[in-house]
C-alpha positions in Angstrom: -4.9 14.1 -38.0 -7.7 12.3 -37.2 -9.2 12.2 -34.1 -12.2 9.9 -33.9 -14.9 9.7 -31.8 -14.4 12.2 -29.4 -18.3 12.1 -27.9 -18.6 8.4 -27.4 -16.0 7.0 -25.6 -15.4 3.1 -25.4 -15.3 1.9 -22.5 -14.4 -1.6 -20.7 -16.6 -3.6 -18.7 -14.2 -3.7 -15.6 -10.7 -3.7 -14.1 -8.1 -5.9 -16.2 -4.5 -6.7 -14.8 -2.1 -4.4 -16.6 0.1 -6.9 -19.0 3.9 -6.8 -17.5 6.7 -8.4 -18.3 7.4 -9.7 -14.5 4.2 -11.3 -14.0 6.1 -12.7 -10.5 7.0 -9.5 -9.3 3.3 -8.1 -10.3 2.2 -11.3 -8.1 4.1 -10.7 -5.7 3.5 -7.2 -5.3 -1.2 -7.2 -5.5 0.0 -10.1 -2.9 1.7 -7.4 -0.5 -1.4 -5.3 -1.0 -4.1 -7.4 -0.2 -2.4 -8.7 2.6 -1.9 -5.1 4.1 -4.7 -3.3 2.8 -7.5 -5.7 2.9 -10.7 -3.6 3.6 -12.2 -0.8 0.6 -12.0 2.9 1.6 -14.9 3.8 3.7 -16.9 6.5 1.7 -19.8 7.0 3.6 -19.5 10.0 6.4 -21.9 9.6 9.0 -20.4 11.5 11.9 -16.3 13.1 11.7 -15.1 10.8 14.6 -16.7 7.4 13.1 -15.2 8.7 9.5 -11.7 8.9 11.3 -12.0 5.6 12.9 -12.8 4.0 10.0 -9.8 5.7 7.6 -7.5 4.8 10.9 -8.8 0.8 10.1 -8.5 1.6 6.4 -4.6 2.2 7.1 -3.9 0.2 9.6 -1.7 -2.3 7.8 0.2 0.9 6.5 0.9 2.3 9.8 2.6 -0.4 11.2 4.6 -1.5 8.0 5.5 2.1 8.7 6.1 0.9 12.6 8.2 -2.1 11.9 10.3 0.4 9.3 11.2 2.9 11.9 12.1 0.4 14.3 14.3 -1.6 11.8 16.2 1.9 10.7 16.7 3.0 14.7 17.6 -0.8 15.9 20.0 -2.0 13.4 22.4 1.1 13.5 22.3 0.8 17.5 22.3 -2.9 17.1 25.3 -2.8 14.9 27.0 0.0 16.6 26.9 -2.3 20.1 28.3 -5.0 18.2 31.9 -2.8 17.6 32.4 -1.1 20.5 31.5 -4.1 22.9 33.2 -6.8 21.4 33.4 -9.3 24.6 
């Protein structure tokens, strides 16, 4: 079995977009992304609180997807449940 050129890798000049058969949902999906997660990861650690402040900003769009989630899965049960019982 041949193994090549283990030493001397090949490698590419930058990122490419993974080939997919559902280049819509792919789309779609980098869309969602960028929308929500807009800004790079902050690397740099100056000081522990600014570090935390900035990785707080850095998931900011997560956090309240996350938000919006939990209120959807407590609401709609209650929501629904009002609907039956109080049927005026």
């Amino acid at each position: 079995m041949e193994l090549g050129n283990i030493s001397q890798p090949m490698y590419s000049p930058g990122l490419e977009a993974p080939g997919s058969s559902t280049p819509g949902l792919v789309g779609m999906v980098h869309g969602f992304l960028r929308l929500v997660q807009p800004n790079a990861l902050p690397i740099v650690l100056r000081c522990l609180s600014f570090f935390l402040y900035q990785l707080l900003l850095y998931q900011l769009g997560f956090l309240i997807c996350v938000a919006i989630g939990l209120l959807f899965i407590l609401l709609v049960p209650l929501v629904g449940c009002c609907f039956c019982c109080c049927r005026c």
